[in-house]
C-alpha positions in Angstrom: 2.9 -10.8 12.3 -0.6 -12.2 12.5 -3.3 -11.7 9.7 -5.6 -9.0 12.1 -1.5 -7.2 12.6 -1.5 -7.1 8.9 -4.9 -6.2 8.0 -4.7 -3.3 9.8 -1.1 -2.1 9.2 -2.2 -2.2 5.3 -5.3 -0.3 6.0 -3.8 2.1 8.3 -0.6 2.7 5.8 -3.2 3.6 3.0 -5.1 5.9 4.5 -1.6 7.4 5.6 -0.7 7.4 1.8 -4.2 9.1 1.2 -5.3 6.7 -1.3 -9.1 6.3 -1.9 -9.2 3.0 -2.8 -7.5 -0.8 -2.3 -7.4 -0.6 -6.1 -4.8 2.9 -5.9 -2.9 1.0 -3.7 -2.8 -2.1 -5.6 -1.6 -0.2 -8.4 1.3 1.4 -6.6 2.2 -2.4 -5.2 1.7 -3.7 -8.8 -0.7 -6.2 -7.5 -4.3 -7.2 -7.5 -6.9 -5.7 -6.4 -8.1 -9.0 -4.6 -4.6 -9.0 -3.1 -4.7 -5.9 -1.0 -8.5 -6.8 -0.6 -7.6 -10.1 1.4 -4.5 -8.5 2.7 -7.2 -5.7 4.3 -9.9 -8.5 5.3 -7.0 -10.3 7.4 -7.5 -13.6 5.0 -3.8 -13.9 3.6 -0.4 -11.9 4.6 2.2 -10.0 1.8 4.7 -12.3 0.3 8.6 -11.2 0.8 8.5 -8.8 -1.8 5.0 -7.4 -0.9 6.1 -7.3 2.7 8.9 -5.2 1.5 7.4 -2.5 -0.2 5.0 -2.2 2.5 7.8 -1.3 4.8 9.4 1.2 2.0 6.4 3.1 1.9 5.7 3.1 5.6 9.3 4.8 5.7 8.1 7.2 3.3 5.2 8.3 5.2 7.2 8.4 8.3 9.6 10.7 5.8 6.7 12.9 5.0 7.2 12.4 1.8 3.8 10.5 1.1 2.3 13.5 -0.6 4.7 13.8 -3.4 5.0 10.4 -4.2 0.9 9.9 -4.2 1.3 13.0 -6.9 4.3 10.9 -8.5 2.1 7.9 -8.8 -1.5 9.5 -10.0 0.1 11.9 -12.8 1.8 8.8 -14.1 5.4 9.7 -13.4 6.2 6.4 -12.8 3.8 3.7 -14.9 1.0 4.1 -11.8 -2.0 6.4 -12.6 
C-alpha cells in the first residue's frame, strides 16, 4: 500500500477507535508518538509488526468492539492509560 493508502487508513482507524490524539494511539501500538505522526503525514509506512496490529484493531472496530477496548486501554486494564 502506498504512503497517502496508509496515512489515511491510520487516521481513519483512529478516529474509528475514538482516540483524541496520535499520542492515545501510539500508546495502544506501544510506539512513538513521531511514529503514528509520520505514519498520519504519509512520510513512512508500519513495519510488519505495526502493520499487524493495525489490521487487529481494524478487525476490532469492524467487531464493534472498539468501545470496550478504548475503556480497556484508558482505565489501564492493560499497561495503556
Amino acid at each position: 500500500m502506498n504512503t497517502i493508502g496508509v496515512a489515511d487508513r491510520v487516521r481513519r482507524l483512529r478516529n474509528a477507535l475514538g482516540l483524541n490524539s496520535q499520542e492515545e494511539l501510539a500508546r495502544l501500538l506501544g510506539v512513538s508518538f513521531q511514529t503514528v505522526n509520520r505514519w498520519e503525514n504519509g512520510q513512512t509506512t508500519p513495519s510488519g509488526l505495526a502493520d499487524s496490529l493495525l489490521d487487529c484493531l481494524h478487525k476490532i472496530v469492524a467487531s464493534g468492539q472498539a468501545v470496550a477496548l478504548i475503556e480497556e486501554f484508558r482505565s489501564g486494564a492493560f499497561g495503556g492509560g
